[in-house]
C-alpha positions, -999 to 999 in steps of 0.1 A, spaced: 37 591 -465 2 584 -455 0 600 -414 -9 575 -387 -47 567 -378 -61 550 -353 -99 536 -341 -109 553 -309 -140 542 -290 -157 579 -287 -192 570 -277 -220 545 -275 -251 536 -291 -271 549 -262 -255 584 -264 -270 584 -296 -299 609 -304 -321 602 -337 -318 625 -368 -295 646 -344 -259 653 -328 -237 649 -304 -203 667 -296 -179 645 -285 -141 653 -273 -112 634 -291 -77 644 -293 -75 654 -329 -103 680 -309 -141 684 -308 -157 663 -335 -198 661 -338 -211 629 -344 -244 628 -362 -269 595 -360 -296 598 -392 -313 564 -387 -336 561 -419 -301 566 -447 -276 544 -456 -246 548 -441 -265 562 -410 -237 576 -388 -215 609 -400 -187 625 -377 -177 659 -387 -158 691 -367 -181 704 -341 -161 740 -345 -186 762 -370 -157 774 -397 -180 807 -397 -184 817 -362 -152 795 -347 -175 784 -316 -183 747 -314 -219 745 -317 -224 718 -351 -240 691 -331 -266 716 -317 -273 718 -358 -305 708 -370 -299 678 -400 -317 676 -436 -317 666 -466 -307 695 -494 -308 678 -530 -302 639 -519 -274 652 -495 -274 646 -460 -267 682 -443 -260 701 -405 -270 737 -408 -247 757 -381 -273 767 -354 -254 800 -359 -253 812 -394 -274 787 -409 -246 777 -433 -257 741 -445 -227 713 -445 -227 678 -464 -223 652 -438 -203 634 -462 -180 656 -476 -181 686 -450 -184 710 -482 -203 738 -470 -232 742 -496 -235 782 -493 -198 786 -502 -174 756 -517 -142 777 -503 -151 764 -469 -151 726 -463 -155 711 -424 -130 681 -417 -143 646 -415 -143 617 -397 -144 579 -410 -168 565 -381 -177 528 -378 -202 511 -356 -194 477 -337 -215 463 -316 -229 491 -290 -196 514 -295 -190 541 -321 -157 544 -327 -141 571 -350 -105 570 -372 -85 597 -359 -49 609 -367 -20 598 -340 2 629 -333 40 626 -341 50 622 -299 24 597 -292 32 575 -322 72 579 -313 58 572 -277 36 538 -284 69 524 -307 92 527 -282 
């Protein structure tokens, strides 16, 4: 059984910073939200908590580019993550959790799980 999702409006388009992050707070926790405006798709949302370290710094990451794939190196341990995937590129044993994130219209909205009481909760 597939677990529940759900759309939630996490930010706008004016929070936005180019070829940068932002940490934003959701309920499935602290998720990093990356806008790279020259690649196709241009927005990434990733965990903002470094697997490494365990602090919440990946939005404070500076983004590349490392062999065609769109990156976040942890501003602690320089550890380089796919935006896509959330592989970590120094070690595959160690993969970040991400987001599907969608645009519309000024609002960036990301798909996050529903926990088991608030999806019993919104049936009843």
């Amino acid at each position: 059984m597939k677990a529940q999702t759900r759309w939630d409006v996490v930010c706008t388009v004016e929070d936005l910073v180019p070829d940068s992050g932002i940490a934003v707070w959701t309920k499935a926790g602290p998720v990093a939200v990356f806008y790279l405006p020259h690649r196709l798709p241009a927005l990434f949302a990733v965990s903002h908590t470094d697997p490494f370290s365990g602090s919440n710094v990946l939005a404070r990451g500076i983004t590349g580019d490392v062999g065609g794939e769109p990156v976040v190196a942890s501003p602690l341990y320089k550890q380089h993550f796919s935006l896509r995937s959330g592989l970590c590129l120094e070690d595959d044993g160690v993969r970040l959790k991400t987001y599907p994130v969608l645009l519309d219209g000024d609002r960036i909205l990301l798909e996050l799980p529903v926990s088991a009481g608030l999806a019993e909760f919104q049936a009843a």
